[in-house]
C-alpha positions, -999 to +999 in steps of 0.1 A: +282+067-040+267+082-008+286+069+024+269+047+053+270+079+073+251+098+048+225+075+039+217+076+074+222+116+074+194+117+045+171+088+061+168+107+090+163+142+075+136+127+055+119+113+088+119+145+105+105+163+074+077+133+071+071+141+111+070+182+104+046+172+078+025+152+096+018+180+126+011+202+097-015+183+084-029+175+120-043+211+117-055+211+080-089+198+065-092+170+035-086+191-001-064+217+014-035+226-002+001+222+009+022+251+004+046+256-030+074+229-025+096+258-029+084+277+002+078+245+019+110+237+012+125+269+031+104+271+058+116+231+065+154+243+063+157+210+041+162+206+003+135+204-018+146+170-034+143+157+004+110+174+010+093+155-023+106+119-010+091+128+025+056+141+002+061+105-019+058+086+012+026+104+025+009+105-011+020+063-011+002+063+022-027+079+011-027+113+033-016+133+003-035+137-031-011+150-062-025+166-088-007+174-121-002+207-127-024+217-096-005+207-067-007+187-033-035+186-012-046+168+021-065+134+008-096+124+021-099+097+048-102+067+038-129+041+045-121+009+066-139-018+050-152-045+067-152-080+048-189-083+059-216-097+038-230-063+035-243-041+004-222-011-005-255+009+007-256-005+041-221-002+043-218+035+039-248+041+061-237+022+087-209+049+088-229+079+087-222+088+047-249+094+025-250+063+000-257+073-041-245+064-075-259+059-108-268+030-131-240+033-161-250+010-182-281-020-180-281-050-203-294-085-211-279-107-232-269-148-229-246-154-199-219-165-221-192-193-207-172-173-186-205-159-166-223-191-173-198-208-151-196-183-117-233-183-122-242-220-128-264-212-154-263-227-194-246-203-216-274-194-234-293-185-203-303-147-201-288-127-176-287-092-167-260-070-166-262-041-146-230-015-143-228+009-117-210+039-102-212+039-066-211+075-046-204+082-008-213+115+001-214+124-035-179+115-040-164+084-068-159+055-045-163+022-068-176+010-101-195-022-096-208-046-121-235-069-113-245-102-134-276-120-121-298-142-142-331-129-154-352-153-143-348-143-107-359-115-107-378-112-143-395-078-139-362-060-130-359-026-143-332+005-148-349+027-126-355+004-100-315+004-091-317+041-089-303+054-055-316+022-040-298-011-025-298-043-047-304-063-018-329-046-006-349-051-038-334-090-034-351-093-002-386-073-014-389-104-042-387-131-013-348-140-020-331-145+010-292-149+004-273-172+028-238-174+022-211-160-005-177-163-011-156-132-021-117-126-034-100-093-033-067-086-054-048-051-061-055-038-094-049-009-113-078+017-132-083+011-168-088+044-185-127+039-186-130+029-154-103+063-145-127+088-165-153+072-145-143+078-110-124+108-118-090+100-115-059+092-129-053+063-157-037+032-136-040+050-103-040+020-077-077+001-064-093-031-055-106-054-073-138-077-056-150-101-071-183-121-048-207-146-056-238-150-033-258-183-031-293-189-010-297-216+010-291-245-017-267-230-029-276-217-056-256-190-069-277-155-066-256-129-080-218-126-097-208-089-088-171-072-099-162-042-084-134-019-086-129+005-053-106+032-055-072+023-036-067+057-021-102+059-003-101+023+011-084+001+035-096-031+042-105-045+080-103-076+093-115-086+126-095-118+139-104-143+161-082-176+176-104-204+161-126-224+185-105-240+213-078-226+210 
């Protein structure tokens, strides 16, 4: 068993590798490739069971991208998300990415209990459901699935979700939404939902789950949507409450 002095010893060898590692990556673009651990390793003067904690700790926070049998590259940055009542296409365009996806699957069918319930509706009421793979600069960024019953918007079509926003098309039919209420909670990638984004099976994301409502109340749309965890952090923007 490893002394006090040495624990410290290998805590603060590993925090000088993370800090050599982090001026190294200062002057490397998102997909380059880190060196061989080996060579890494030796040019670092440190061992190369130290250098992999110090990599664990960037790929945890989400600077470094492992790949299997490929090795370690620089990750892309990821998005700050704003817990806005925005759609996922004014989102992205408000930061200067190019919004896209495609429509995975498009259903209708009886709401059922479960959706029945977040949407207010009878469970025999038909509903669409409308799965979708959301792109940001043509790369993975969430899989969302929408319910919404098919009586608001009746002459709905695949094609019409194409590459365009759903609240747009909300707002073309006269729906104006006025409120929502939305939950976030880690989860982990199912493998359907990994082959879809392209990565690994239980690699680590979001889960939201929103319901918007116009201005009775009524509930508009029941969306799910699974963002990958290693392109997203979420933002809050905090405020004392009035007089305070």
């Amino acid at each position: 068993m490893p002394s006090g002095g040495e624990a410290r010893s290998g805590s603060t060898k590993r925090q000088a590798v993370r800090r050599e590692l982090l001026a190294m990556l200062d002057g490397m673009e998102a997909g380059d490739a880190l060196p061989p651990e080996r060579r890494l390793a030796g040019e670092l003067g440190v061992s190369r069971p130290t250098l992999r904690q110090a990599i664990d700790g960037l790929v945890a926070d989400g600077l470094l991208d492992r790949r299997h049998g490929s090795g370690t590259y620089v990750a892309e940055p990821r998005i700050a998300v704003s817990l806005t009542m925005t759609s996922f296409t004014e989102d992205m365009l408000r930061r200067g990415m190019k919004p896209g996806g495609r429509v995975l699957s498009f259903r209708t069918g009886t709401a059922g209990a479960r959706i029945g319930r977040r949407l207010a509706l009878p469970p025999e009421e038909e509903v669409f459901t409308i799965r979708r793979l959301r792109l940001a600069d043509g790369a993975t960024m969430a899989i969302e699935t929408l319910y919404l019953a098919r009586a608001l918007m009746p002459g709905l079509r695949r094609h019409d979700l194409e590459g365009q926003s759903f609240y747009d098309l909300l707002r073309g039919a006269g729906v104006v939404i006025a409120s929502g209420t939305e939950t976030i909670e880690p989860t982990v990638t199912t493998p359907e939902e990994a082959a879809e984004l392209g990565v690994p099976v239980h690699t680590p994301a979001f889960l939201f789950e929103r319901i918007t409502r116009d201005a009775g109340g009524r509930p508009l749309e029941y969306v799910r949507s699974v963002y990958r965890g290693d392109r997203y952090r979420l933002e809050l923007d905090l405020r004392p409450p009035p007089g305070k």
